[in-house]
C-alpha beads as a LAMMPS data file, in Angstrom:
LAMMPS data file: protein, C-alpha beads

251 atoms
250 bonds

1 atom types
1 bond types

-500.0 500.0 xlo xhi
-500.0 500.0 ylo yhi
-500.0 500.0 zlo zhi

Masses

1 110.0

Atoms # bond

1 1 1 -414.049 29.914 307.214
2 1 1 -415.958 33.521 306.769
3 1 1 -416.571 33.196 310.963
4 1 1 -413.493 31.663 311.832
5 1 1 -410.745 32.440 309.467
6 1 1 -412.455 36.054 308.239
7 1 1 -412.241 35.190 304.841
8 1 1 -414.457 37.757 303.847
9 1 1 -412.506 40.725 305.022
10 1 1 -409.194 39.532 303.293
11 1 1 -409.115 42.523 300.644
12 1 1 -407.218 40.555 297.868
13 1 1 -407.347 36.596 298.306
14 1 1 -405.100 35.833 295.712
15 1 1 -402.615 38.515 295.929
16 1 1 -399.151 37.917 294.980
17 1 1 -400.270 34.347 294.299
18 1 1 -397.833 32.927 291.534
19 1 1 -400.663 30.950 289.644
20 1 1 -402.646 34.025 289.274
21 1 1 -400.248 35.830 287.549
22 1 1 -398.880 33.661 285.590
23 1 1 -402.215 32.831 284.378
24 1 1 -402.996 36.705 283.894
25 1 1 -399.475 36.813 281.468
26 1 1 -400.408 33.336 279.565
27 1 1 -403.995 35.154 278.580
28 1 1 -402.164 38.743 278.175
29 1 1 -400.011 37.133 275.567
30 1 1 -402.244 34.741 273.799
31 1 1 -404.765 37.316 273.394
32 1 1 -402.083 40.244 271.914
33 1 1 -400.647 37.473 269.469
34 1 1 -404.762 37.294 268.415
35 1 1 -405.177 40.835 267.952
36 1 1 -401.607 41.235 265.964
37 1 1 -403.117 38.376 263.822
38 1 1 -406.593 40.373 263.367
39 1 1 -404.742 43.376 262.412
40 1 1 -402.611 41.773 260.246
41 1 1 -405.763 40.432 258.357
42 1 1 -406.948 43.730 258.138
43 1 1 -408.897 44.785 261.018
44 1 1 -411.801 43.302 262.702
45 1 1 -414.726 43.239 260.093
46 1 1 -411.757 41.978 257.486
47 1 1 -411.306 39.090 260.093
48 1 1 -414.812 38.551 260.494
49 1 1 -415.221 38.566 256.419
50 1 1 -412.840 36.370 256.095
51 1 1 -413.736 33.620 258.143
52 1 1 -410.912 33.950 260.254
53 1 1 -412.495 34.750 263.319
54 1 1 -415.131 31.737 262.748
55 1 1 -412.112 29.403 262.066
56 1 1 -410.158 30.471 265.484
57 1 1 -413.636 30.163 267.572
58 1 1 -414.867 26.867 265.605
59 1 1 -411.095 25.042 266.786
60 1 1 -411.746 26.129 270.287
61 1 1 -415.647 25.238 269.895
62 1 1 -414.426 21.331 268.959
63 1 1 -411.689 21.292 271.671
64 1 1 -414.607 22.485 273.998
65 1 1 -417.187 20.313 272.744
66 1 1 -414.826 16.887 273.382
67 1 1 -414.230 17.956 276.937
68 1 1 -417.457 18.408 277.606
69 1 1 -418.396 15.194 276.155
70 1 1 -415.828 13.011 278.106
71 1 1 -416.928 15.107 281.292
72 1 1 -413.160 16.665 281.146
73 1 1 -414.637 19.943 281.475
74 1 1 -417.468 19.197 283.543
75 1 1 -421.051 20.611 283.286
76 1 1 -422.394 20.764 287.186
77 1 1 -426.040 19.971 287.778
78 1 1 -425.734 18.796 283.650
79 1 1 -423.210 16.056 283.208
80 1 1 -421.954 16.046 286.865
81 1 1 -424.265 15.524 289.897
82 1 1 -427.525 15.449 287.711
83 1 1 -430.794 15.104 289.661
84 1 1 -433.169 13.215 287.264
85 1 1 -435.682 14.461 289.947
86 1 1 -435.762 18.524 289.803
87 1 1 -438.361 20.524 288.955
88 1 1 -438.037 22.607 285.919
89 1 1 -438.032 26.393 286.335
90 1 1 -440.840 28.084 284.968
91 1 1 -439.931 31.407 282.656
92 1 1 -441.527 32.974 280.484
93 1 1 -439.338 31.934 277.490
94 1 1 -436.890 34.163 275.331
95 1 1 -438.736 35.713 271.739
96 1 1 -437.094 34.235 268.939
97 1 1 -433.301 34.627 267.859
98 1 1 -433.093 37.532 264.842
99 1 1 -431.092 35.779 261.967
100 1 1 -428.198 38.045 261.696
101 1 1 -425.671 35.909 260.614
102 1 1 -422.527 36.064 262.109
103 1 1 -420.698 33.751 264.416
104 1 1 -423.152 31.012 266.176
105 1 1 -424.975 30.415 269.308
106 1 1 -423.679 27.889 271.356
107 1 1 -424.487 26.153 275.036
108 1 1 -421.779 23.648 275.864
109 1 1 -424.692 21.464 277.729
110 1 1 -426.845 21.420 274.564
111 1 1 -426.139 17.866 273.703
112 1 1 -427.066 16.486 277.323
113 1 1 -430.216 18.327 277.064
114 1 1 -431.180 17.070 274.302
115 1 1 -430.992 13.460 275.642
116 1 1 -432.557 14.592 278.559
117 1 1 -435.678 15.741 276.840
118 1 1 -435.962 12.431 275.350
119 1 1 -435.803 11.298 278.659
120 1 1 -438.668 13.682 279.845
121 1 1 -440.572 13.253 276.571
122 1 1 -441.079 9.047 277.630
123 1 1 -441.755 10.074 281.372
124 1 1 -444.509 12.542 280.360
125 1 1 -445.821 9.735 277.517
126 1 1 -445.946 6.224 280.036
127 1 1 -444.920 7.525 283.358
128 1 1 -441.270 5.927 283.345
129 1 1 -438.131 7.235 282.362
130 1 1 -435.385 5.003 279.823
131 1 1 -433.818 2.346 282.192
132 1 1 -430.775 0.477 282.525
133 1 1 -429.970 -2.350 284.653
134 1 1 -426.991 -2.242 286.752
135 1 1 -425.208 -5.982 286.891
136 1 1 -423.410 -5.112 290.498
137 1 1 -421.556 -8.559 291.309
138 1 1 -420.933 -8.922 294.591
139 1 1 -421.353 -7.343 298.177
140 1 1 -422.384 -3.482 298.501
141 1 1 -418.595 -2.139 299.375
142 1 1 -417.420 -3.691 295.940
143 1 1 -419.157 -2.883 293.603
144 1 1 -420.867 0.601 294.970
145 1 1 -418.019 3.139 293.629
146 1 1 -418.720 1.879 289.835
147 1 1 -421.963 1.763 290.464
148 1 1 -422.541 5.751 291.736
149 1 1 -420.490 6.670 288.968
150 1 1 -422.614 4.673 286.530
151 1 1 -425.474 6.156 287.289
152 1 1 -424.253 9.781 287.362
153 1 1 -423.057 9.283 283.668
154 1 1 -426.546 8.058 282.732
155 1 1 -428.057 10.420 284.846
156 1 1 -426.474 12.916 282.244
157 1 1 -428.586 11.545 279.449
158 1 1 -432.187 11.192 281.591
159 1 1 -431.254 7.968 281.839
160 1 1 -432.687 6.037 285.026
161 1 1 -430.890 3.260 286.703
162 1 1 -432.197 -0.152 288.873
163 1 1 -429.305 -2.438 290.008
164 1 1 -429.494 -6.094 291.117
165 1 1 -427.824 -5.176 294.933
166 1 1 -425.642 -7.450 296.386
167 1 1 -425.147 -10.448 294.608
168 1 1 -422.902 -14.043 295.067
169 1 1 -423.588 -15.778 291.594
170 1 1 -424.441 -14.834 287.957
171 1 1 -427.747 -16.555 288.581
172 1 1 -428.760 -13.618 291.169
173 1 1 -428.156 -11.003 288.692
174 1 1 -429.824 -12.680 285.969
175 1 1 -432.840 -12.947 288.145
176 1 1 -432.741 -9.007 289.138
177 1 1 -432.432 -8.150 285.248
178 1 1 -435.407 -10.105 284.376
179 1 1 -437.471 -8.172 286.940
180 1 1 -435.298 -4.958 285.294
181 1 1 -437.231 -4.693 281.815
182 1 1 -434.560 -3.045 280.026
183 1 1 -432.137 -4.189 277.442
184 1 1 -428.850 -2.978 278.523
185 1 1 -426.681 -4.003 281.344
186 1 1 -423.851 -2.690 282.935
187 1 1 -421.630 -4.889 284.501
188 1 1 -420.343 -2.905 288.415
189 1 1 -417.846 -4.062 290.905
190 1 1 -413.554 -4.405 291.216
191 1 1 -411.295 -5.847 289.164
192 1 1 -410.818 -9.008 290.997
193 1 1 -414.337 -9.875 291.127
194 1 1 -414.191 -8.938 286.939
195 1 1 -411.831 -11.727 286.688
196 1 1 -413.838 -14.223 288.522
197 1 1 -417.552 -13.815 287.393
198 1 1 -417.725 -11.111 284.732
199 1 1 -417.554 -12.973 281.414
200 1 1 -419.881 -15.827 282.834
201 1 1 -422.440 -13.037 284.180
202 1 1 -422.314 -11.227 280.479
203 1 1 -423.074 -14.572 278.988
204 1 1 -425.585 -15.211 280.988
205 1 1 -427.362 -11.526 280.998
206 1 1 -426.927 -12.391 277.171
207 1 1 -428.719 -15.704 277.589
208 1 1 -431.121 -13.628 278.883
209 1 1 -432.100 -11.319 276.582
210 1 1 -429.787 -7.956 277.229
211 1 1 -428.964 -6.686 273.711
212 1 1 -426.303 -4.384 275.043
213 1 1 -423.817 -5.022 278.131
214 1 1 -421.361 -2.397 279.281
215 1 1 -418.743 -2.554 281.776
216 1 1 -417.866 -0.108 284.384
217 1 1 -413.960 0.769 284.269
218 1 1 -411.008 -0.443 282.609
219 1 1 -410.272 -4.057 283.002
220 1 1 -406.903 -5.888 283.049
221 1 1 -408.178 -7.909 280.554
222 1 1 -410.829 -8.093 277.861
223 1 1 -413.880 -9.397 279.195
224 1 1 -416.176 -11.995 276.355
225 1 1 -419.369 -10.581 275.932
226 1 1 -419.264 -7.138 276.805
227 1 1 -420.239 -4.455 273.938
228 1 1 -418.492 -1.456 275.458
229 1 1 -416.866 0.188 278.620
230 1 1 -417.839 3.530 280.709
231 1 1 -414.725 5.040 282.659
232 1 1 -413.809 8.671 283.541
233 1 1 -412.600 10.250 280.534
234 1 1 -414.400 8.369 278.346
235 1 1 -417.285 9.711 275.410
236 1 1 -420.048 9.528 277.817
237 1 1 -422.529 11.285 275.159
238 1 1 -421.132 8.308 272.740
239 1 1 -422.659 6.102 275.606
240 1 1 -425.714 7.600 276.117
241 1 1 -426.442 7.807 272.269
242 1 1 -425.600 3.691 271.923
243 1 1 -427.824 2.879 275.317
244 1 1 -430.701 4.954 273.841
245 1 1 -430.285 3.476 270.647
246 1 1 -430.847 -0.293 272.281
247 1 1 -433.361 1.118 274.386
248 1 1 -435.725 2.552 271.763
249 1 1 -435.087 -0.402 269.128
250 1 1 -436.140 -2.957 271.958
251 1 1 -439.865 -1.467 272.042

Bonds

1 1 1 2
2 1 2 3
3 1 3 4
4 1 4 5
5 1 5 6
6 1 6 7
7 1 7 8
8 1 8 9
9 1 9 10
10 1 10 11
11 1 11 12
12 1 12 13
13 1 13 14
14 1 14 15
15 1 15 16
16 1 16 17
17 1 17 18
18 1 18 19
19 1 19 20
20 1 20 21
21 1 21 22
22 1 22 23
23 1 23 24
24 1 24 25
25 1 25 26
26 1 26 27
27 1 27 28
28 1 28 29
29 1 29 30
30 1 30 31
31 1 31 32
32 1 32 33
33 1 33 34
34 1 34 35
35 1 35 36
36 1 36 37
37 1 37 38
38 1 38 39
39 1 39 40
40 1 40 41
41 1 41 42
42 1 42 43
43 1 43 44
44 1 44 45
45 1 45 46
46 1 46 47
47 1 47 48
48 1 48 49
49 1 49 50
50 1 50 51
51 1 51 52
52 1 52 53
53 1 53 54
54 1 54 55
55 1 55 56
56 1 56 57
57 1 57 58
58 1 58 59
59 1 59 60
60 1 60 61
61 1 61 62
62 1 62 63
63 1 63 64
64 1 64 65
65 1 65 66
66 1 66 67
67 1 67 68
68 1 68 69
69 1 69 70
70 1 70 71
71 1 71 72
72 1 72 73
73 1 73 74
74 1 74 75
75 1 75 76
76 1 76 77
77 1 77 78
78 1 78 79
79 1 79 80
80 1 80 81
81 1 81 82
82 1 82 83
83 1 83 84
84 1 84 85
85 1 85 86
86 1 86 87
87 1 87 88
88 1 88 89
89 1 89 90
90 1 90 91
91 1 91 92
92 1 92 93
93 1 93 94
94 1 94 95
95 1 95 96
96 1 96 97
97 1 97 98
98 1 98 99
99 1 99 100
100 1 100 101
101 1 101 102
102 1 102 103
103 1 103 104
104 1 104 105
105 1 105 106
106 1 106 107
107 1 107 108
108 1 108 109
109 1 109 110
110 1 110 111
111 1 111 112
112 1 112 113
113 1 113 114
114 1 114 115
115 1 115 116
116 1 116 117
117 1 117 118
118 1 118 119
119 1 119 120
120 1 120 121
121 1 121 122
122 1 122 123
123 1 123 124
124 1 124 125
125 1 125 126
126 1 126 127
127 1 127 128
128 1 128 129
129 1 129 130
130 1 130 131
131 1 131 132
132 1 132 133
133 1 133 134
134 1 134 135
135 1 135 136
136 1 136 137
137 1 137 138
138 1 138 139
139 1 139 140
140 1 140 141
141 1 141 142
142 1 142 143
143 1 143 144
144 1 144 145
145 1 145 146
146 1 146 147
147 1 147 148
148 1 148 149
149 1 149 150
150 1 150 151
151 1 151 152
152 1 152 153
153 1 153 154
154 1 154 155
155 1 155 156
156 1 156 157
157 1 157 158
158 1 158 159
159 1 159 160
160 1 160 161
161 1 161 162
162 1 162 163
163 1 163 164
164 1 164 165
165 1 165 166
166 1 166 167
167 1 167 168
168 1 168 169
169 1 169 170
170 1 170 171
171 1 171 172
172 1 172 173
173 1 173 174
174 1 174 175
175 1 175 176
176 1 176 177
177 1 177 178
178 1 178 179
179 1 179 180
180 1 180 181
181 1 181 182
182 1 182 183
183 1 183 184
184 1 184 185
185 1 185 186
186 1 186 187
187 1 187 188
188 1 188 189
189 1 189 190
190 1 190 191
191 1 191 192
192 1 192 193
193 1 193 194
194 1 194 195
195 1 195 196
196 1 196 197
197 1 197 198
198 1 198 199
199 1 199 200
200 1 200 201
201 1 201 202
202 1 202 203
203 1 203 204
204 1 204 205
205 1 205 206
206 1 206 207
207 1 207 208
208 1 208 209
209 1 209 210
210 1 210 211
211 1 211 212
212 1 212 213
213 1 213 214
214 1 214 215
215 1 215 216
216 1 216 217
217 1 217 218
218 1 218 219
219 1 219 220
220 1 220 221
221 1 221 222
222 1 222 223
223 1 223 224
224 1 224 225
225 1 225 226
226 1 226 227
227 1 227 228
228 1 228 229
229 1 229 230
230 1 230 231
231 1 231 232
232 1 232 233
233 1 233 234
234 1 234 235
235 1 235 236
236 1 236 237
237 1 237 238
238 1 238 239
239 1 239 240
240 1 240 241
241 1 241 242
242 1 242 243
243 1 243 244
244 1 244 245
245 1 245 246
246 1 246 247
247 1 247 248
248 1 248 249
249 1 249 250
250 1 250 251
Protein backbone atom coordinates (compact mmCIF):
# COMPACT_ATOMS: atom_id res chain seq x y z
CA UNK A 1 0.00 0.00 0.00
CA UNK A 2 3.00 2.59 1.07
CA UNK A 3 4.64 1.53 -2.71
CA UNK A 4 1.61 1.23 -4.54
CA UNK A 5 -1.14 3.32 -3.18
CA UNK A 6 1.46 6.09 -1.43
CA UNK A 7 -0.09 5.81 1.71
CA UNK A 8 2.58 7.41 3.39
CA UNK A 9 2.47 10.73 1.67
CA UNK A 10 -1.39 11.16 2.23
CA UNK A 11 -1.01 14.25 4.73
CA UNK A 12 -4.28 13.55 6.73
CA UNK A 13 -5.67 9.84 6.33
CA UNK A 14 -8.69 10.35 8.05
CA UNK A 15 -9.66 13.74 7.07
CA UNK A 16 -13.17 14.67 6.84
CA UNK A 17 -13.88 11.07 7.82
CA UNK A 18 -17.39 11.08 9.64
CA UNK A 19 -16.33 8.40 12.32
CA UNK A 20 -13.46 10.47 13.34
CA UNK A 21 -15.30 13.27 14.21
CA UNK A 22 -17.95 12.08 15.61
CA UNK A 23 -15.78 10.17 17.82
CA UNK A 24 -13.65 13.45 18.57
CA UNK A 25 -17.36 15.24 19.73
CA UNK A 26 -18.56 11.94 21.80
CA UNK A 27 -15.01 12.31 23.91
CA UNK A 28 -15.23 16.35 23.73
CA UNK A 29 -18.52 16.06 25.49
CA UNK A 30 -18.11 13.22 27.86
CA UNK A 31 -15.00 14.63 29.08
CA UNK A 32 -16.54 18.54 29.64
CA UNK A 33 -19.65 16.88 31.47
CA UNK A 34 -16.49 15.24 33.79
CA UNK A 35 -14.81 18.36 34.39
CA UNK A 36 -18.31 20.38 35.13
CA UNK A 37 -18.83 17.45 37.62
CA UNK A 38 -15.15 17.96 39.19
CA UNK A 39 -15.79 21.54 39.52
CA UNK A 40 -18.93 21.19 40.87
CA UNK A 41 -17.32 18.97 43.66
CA UNK A 42 -15.01 21.54 44.28
CA UNK A 43 -12.04 21.37 42.19
CA UNK A 44 -9.65 18.67 41.52
CA UNK A 45 -7.93 17.79 44.93
CA UNK A 46 -11.78 18.13 46.43
CA UNK A 47 -12.59 15.35 43.80
CA UNK A 48 -9.67 13.43 44.54
CA UNK A 49 -10.52 13.80 48.53
CA UNK A 50 -13.57 12.77 48.05
CA UNK A 51 -13.33 9.66 46.38
CA UNK A 52 -15.00 10.80 43.47
CA UNK A 53 -12.39 10.53 41.09
CA UNK A 54 -11.53 6.82 42.45
CA UNK A 55 -15.30 5.96 42.11
CA UNK A 56 -15.52 7.27 38.25
CA UNK A 57 -12.03 5.36 37.39
CA UNK A 58 -12.92 2.13 39.62
CA UNK A 59 -16.57 1.79 37.27
CA UNK A 60 -14.52 2.09 34.18
CA UNK A 61 -11.64 -0.20 35.80
CA UNK A 62 -14.58 -3.17 36.26
CA UNK A 63 -16.15 -2.47 32.81
CA UNK A 64 -12.45 -2.82 31.56
CA UNK A 65 -11.50 -5.65 33.56
CA UNK A 66 -14.75 -7.93 32.16
CA UNK A 67 -13.77 -7.17 28.61
CA UNK A 68 -10.60 -8.10 29.03
CA UNK A 69 -11.55 -11.22 30.68
CA UNK A 70 -14.08 -12.45 27.98
CA UNK A 71 -11.32 -11.37 25.34
CA UNK A 72 -13.97 -8.45 24.27
CA UNK A 73 -11.25 -6.08 24.47
CA UNK A 74 -8.50 -8.14 23.42
CA UNK A 75 -4.91 -8.22 24.83
CA UNK A 76 -2.53 -9.10 21.57
CA UNK A 77 0.46 -11.33 22.18
CA UNK A 78 -1.52 -11.76 25.98
CA UNK A 79 -4.95 -13.21 25.56
CA UNK A 80 -4.95 -13.18 21.69
CA UNK A 81 -2.27 -14.95 19.56
CA UNK A 82 -0.15 -16.02 22.68
CA UNK A 83 3.11 -17.86 21.89
CA UNK A 84 3.66 -20.21 24.91
CA UNK A 85 7.14 -20.40 23.19
CA UNK A 86 8.84 -16.71 23.39
CA UNK A 87 11.65 -15.80 25.04
CA UNK A 88 11.32 -13.40 27.83
CA UNK A 89 13.00 -10.00 27.47
CA UNK A 90 15.71 -9.39 29.68
CA UNK A 91 15.61 -5.71 31.60
CA UNK A 92 16.99 -4.64 34.19
CA UNK A 93 13.78 -4.35 36.31
CA UNK A 94 11.95 -1.09 37.58
CA UNK A 95 13.11 0.05 41.59
CA UNK A 96 10.26 -0.30 43.70
CA UNK A 97 6.83 1.68 43.50
CA UNK A 98 6.95 4.79 46.31
CA UNK A 99 3.65 4.34 48.37
CA UNK A 100 2.01 7.57 47.72
CA UNK A 101 -1.37 6.75 47.91
CA UNK A 102 -3.57 7.94 45.48
CA UNK A 103 -5.41 6.26 42.69
CA UNK A 104 -3.90 2.58 41.79
CA UNK A 105 -1.65 0.93 39.41
CA UNK A 106 -3.20 -1.12 37.03
CA UNK A 107 -2.12 -3.48 33.79
CA UNK A 108 -5.24 -4.81 32.11
CA UNK A 109 -3.08 -8.17 31.27
CA UNK A 110 -2.18 -8.66 34.96
CA UNK A 111 -4.51 -11.52 35.52
CA UNK A 112 -3.20 -13.59 32.38
CA UNK A 113 0.19 -13.12 33.65
CA UNK A 114 -0.31 -14.29 36.57
CA UNK A 115 -1.57 -17.68 35.21
CA UNK A 116 1.12 -17.63 32.96
CA UNK A 117 3.77 -17.59 35.60
CA UNK A 118 2.21 -20.53 37.08
CA UNK A 119 2.58 -21.91 33.89
CA UNK A 120 6.39 -21.02 33.71
CA UNK A 121 6.88 -21.74 37.42
CA UNK A 122 5.90 -25.91 36.54
CA UNK A 123 8.01 -25.71 33.23
CA UNK A 124 11.10 -24.41 35.09
CA UNK A 125 10.23 -27.13 38.18
CA UNK A 126 9.64 -30.69 35.81
CA UNK A 127 10.28 -29.52 32.35
CA UNK A 128 6.47 -29.54 31.17
CA UNK A 129 4.02 -27.00 31.10
CA UNK A 130 -0.02 -27.63 32.60
CA UNK A 131 -1.76 -29.74 29.83
CA UNK A 132 -5.05 -30.29 28.51
CA UNK A 133 -6.28 -32.81 26.22
CA UNK A 134 -8.18 -31.81 23.27
CA UNK A 135 -11.21 -34.54 22.53
CA UNK A 136 -11.33 -33.49 18.54
CA UNK A 137 -14.11 -36.01 17.15
CA UNK A 138 -13.82 -36.50 13.84
CA UNK A 139 -11.74 -35.68 10.59
CA UNK A 140 -9.17 -32.61 10.65
CA UNK A 141 -11.62 -30.01 8.61
CA UNK A 142 -14.29 -30.53 11.47
CA UNK A 143 -13.15 -30.18 14.25
CA UNK A 144 -9.84 -27.85 13.54
CA UNK A 145 -11.65 -24.25 13.91
CA UNK A 146 -12.69 -25.20 17.72
CA UNK A 147 -9.76 -26.65 18.17
CA UNK A 148 -7.24 -23.41 17.18
CA UNK A 149 -9.45 -21.42 19.15
CA UNK A 150 -9.17 -23.76 22.13
CA UNK A 151 -5.87 -23.63 22.34
CA UNK A 152 -5.40 -19.86 21.91
CA UNK A 153 -7.74 -19.38 25.02
CA UNK A 154 -5.51 -21.75 27.02
CA UNK A 155 -2.61 -20.45 25.52
CA UNK A 156 -3.72 -17.23 27.50
CA UNK A 157 -3.30 -18.96 30.81
CA UNK A 158 0.30 -20.96 29.94
CA UNK A 159 -1.76 -23.56 29.38
CA UNK A 160 -0.37 -26.29 26.81
CA UNK A 161 -2.57 -28.32 24.62
CA UNK A 162 -2.20 -32.21 22.96
CA UNK A 163 -5.30 -33.31 20.93
CA UNK A 164 -6.31 -36.85 19.91
CA UNK A 165 -6.24 -35.84 15.77
CA UNK A 166 -8.62 -37.24 13.67
CA UNK A 167 -10.81 -39.55 15.17
CA UNK A 168 -14.09 -42.00 13.98
CA UNK A 169 -15.25 -43.42 17.47
CA UNK A 170 -15.20 -42.43 21.20
CA UNK A 171 -12.88 -45.38 21.66
CA UNK A 172 -10.03 -43.42 19.56
CA UNK A 173 -10.21 -40.49 21.73
CA UNK A 174 -10.27 -42.33 24.84
CA UNK A 175 -7.13 -44.04 23.75
CA UNK A 176 -5.30 -40.53 22.81
CA UNK A 177 -6.37 -39.14 26.40
CA UNK A 178 -4.87 -41.98 28.17
CA UNK A 179 -1.54 -41.35 26.42
CA UNK A 180 -2.57 -37.36 27.31
CA UNK A 181 -1.83 -37.44 31.22
CA UNK A 182 -3.99 -34.67 32.07
CA UNK A 183 -7.31 -34.43 33.72
CA UNK A 184 -9.33 -32.18 31.65
CA UNK A 185 -10.78 -32.61 28.27
CA UNK A 186 -12.20 -30.51 25.87
CA UNK A 187 -14.56 -31.84 23.65
CA UNK A 188 -13.68 -30.01 19.55
CA UNK A 189 -15.57 -30.40 16.37
CA UNK A 190 -19.32 -29.07 14.69
CA UNK A 191 -22.47 -29.24 15.89
CA UNK A 192 -23.63 -32.16 13.98
CA UNK A 193 -20.92 -34.35 14.98
CA UNK A 194 -21.91 -32.91 18.91
CA UNK A 195 -25.16 -34.50 18.36
CA UNK A 196 -23.92 -37.79 17.25
CA UNK A 197 -20.89 -38.73 19.52
CA UNK A 198 -20.41 -36.00 22.12
CA UNK A 199 -22.31 -37.22 25.19
CA UNK A 200 -21.06 -40.91 24.57
CA UNK A 201 -17.31 -39.54 24.14
CA UNK A 202 -17.77 -37.37 27.62
CA UNK A 203 -18.94 -40.53 29.25
CA UNK A 204 -16.44 -42.35 28.16
CA UNK A 205 -13.39 -39.69 28.76
CA UNK A 206 -15.26 -39.83 32.23
CA UNK A 207 -14.96 -43.60 32.38
CA UNK A 208 -11.65 -42.82 31.95
CA UNK A 209 -10.54 -40.81 34.47
CA UNK A 210 -10.95 -36.92 33.14
CA UNK A 211 -12.18 -35.00 36.21
CA UNK A 212 -13.13 -32.02 34.11
CA UNK A 213 -14.62 -32.02 30.38
CA UNK A 214 -15.31 -28.80 28.52
CA UNK A 215 -16.89 -28.23 25.32
CA UNK A 216 -15.86 -25.99 22.59
CA UNK A 217 -18.90 -23.64 21.44
CA UNK A 218 -22.44 -23.38 22.05
CA UNK A 219 -24.44 -26.43 21.41
CA UNK A 220 -28.08 -26.78 20.26
CA UNK A 221 -28.56 -28.81 23.02
CA UNK A 222 -27.15 -29.68 26.42
CA UNK A 223 -24.66 -32.24 26.13
CA UNK A 224 -24.60 -35.15 29.54
CA UNK A 225 -21.39 -35.06 30.98
CA UNK A 226 -19.81 -31.99 30.15
CA UNK A 227 -18.71 -29.57 33.20
CA UNK A 228 -18.53 -26.34 31.23
CA UNK A 229 -18.32 -24.60 27.72
CA UNK A 230 -15.48 -22.20 26.09
CA UNK A 231 -16.96 -19.85 23.25
CA UNK A 232 -15.99 -16.29 22.15
CA UNK A 233 -17.28 -14.00 24.62
CA UNK A 234 -17.15 -16.15 27.25
CA UNK A 235 -14.99 -15.69 30.98
CA UNK A 236 -11.97 -17.24 29.59
CA UNK A 237 -9.90 -16.28 32.92
CA UNK A 238 -13.04 -18.14 34.73
CA UNK A 239 -11.79 -21.11 32.49
CA UNK A 240 -8.38 -21.01 33.01
CA UNK A 241 -8.82 -20.62 36.89
CA UNK A 242 -11.34 -24.00 36.91
CA UNK A 243 -8.75 -26.04 34.40
CA UNK A 244 -5.85 -25.09 36.75
CA UNK A 245 -7.77 -25.87 39.62
CA UNK A 246 -8.35 -29.73 38.23
CA UNK A 247 -4.98 -29.70 37.06
CA UNK A 248 -3.13 -28.99 40.31
CA UNK A 249 -5.68 -31.10 42.58
CA UNK A 250 -4.99 -34.19 40.22
CA UNK A 251 -1.14 -34.31 41.35
Amino acid sequence: MVEESHLARVIDPAGGSWYVEHLTEDLARVAWEFFVEIEAAGGAVAALDSGLVAEKVGEVRARREADVAKRKAPLTGVSEFPDLNEKPVRRTPLPPAVERGGLPLYRPAEAYEAHRDRSDALLAETGSRPTAFLATLGPLAVYTARAGFTRNLLAAGGVDTVDAGPTETAADVVEAFGKSGSPVAVLCSSDTLYDERAAETAAALREAGATHILLAGKPREPVPGVDGHLFAGCDALAVLDDVYTHLEGSK
